[in-house]
N, C-alpha and C positions, 0 to 999 in steps of 0.2 A: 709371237713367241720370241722371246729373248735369242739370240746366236746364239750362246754358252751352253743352250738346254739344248738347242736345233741339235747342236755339233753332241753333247753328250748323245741324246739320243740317237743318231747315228753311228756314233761307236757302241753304243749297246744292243743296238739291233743285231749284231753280229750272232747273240746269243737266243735269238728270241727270232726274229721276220731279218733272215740277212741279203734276202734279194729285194723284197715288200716295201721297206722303211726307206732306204736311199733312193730310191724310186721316184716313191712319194716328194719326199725333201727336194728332189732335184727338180720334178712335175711343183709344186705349190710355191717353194721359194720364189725369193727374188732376189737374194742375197749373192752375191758371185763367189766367195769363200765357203759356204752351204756347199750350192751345187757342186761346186770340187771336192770336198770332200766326201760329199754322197758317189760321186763319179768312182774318189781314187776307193772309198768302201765295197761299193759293188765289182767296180774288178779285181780288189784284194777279194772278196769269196770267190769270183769263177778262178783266178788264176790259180789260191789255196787248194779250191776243190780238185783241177786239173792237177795239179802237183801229188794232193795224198792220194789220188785213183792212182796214178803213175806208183809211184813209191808203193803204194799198197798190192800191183800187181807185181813189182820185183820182189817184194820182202818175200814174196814163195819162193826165191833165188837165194834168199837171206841180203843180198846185195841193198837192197831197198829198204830194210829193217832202220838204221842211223837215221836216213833221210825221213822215214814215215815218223819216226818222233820228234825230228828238226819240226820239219813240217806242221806235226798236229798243235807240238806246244807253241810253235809259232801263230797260227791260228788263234791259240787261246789269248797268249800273252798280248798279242799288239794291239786287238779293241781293247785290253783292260786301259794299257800305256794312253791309249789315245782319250780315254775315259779320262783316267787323270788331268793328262795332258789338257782336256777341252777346258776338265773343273779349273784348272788355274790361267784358263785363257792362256794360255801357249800356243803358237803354232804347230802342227806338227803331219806329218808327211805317212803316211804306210808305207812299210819295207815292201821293195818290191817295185812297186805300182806309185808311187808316191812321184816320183820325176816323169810319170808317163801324161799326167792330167797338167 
């Protein structure tokens, strides 16, 4: 499979199989830019997921309310970004987790 499709597919799995797909990619590749970015996707969902639990049990404080929609639209927005980003062959890192792979 071409990288360009690997990498999209892995930014799309976020919305579909967001632990499953990078998994996979990182298990069957053999590509070393692949497995990174299957790496930096699957801990962009546990760190996301840990963040809106967190934010989601303050927002009963109202305190947590900003952060729970920093958070969710973050979620959404950055596989979209990275989707782009794969289609024009760009490099590109997830906020976050991106400088940790």
């Amino acid at each position: 499979m071409d990288l360009k499709w690997s990498k999209v597919i892995i930014h799309a799995s976020a919305f579909f199989a967001p632990f499953l797909v990078p998994i996979l990619f990182f298990v069957i590749s053999s590509d070393e830019e692949v497995k990174r970015l299957s790496i930096q996707a699957l801990l962009f969902q546990i760190v996301m997921g840990i963040l809106v639990a967190i934010s989601g049990f303050f927002s009963v404080f109202i305190i947590g309310l900003p952060f729970l929609i920093v958070f969710l639209l973050m979620w959404v927005v950055a596989p979209i970004i990275g989707i782009v980003k794969a289609l024009n062959e760009t490099s590109w890192n997830y906020p976050i987790v991106g400088r940790w792979v």
